[in-house]
C-alpha positions in Angstrom: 32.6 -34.8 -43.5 35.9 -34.0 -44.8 39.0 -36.5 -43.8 42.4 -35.1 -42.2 45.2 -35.9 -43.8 48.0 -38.0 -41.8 50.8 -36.3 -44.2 51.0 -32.8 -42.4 54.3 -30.4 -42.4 55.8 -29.7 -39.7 58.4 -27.5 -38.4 61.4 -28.7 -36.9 62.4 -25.7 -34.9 59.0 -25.6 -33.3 59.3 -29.2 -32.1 62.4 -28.8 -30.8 61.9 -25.4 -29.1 60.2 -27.1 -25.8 62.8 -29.5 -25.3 65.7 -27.7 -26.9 66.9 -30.5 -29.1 64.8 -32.5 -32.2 65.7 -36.0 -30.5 64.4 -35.3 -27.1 60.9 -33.8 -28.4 60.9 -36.7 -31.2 61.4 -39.8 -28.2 58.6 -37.7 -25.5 56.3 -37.5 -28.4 57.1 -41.5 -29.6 56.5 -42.3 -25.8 53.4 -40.3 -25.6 51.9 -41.8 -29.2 52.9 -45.3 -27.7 50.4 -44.4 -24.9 47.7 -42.9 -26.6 47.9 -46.1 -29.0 48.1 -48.7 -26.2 44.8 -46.5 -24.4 42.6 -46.5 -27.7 43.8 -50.5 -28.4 42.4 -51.6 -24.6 39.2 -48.8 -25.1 38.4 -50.4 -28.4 39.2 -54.2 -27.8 36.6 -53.7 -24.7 33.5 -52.5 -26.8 34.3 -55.3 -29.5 34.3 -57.6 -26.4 30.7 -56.1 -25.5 29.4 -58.0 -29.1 31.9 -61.2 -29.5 30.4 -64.5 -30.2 32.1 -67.9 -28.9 30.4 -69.7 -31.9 32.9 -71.8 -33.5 30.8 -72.8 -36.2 31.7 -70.5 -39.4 28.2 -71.0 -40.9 26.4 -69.1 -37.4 28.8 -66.4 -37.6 27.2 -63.1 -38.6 28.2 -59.5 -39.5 27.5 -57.3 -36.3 27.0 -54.3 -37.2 27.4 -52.5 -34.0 31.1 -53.8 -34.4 31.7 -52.3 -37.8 30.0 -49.1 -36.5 32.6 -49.1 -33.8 35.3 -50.1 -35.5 34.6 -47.3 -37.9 34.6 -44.7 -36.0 37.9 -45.7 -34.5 39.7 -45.7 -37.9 38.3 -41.8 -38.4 40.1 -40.8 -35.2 43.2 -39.0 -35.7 46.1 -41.1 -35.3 47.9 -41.6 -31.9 51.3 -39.6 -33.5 49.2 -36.6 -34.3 47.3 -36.5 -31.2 50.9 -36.5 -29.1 52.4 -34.0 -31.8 49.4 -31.9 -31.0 49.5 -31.4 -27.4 53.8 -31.5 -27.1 53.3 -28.4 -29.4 50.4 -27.7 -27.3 52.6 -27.5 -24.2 50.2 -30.2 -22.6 52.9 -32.8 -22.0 55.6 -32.5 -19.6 59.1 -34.3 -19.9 61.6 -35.0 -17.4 64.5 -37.1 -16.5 64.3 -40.0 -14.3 67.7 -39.3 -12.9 70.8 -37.6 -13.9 72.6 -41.2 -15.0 69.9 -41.2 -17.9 69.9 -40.0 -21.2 66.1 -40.6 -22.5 63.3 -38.2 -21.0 60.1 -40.0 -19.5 56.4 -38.8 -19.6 
């Protein structure tokens, strides 16, 4: 199984051509990476949860496998920035404006 690089090139006019300006796709991307990270955080601290221990004893704690299986597989996904680069450029996110007053675009 080959492993994807995080370091990938990317072209500036092609994040900028949904939005028409660099700063606005770079803050609904941000926003959207914020949420993907926030989603896989709560999805992951609730399997963990599943296998947790309230042994306070350090001598009765033990390596649980299923939760380095887990938390394995979690570290392979792609990172929350690529996954919100990847469907901005994939023209699955929509931006807008909460009002006119506003500068910063909302998800």
């Amino acid at each position: 199984m080959a492993i994807q690089s995080s370091i990938v090139t990317r072209d500036l006019d092609k994040l900028a051509e949904p939005t028409g300006n660099i700063y606005e796709s770079v803050v609904v991307v941000s926003k959207r990476a914020k949420q993907v990270a926030v989603n896989l955080k709560e999805e992951l601290n609730s399997k963990l949860a599943e296998f947790a221990t309230t042994v306070d004893n350090l001598e009765e704690v033990f390596e649980n496998r299923e939760q380095i299986e887990i938390s394995k597989f979690y570290e392979r996904m792609p990172k929350p920035t690529s996954t919100a680069i990847e469907e901005f450029l994939d023209g699955k996110l929509n931006s807008r404006y909460r009002n006119e007053a506003e500068a910063s675009p909302e998800l």
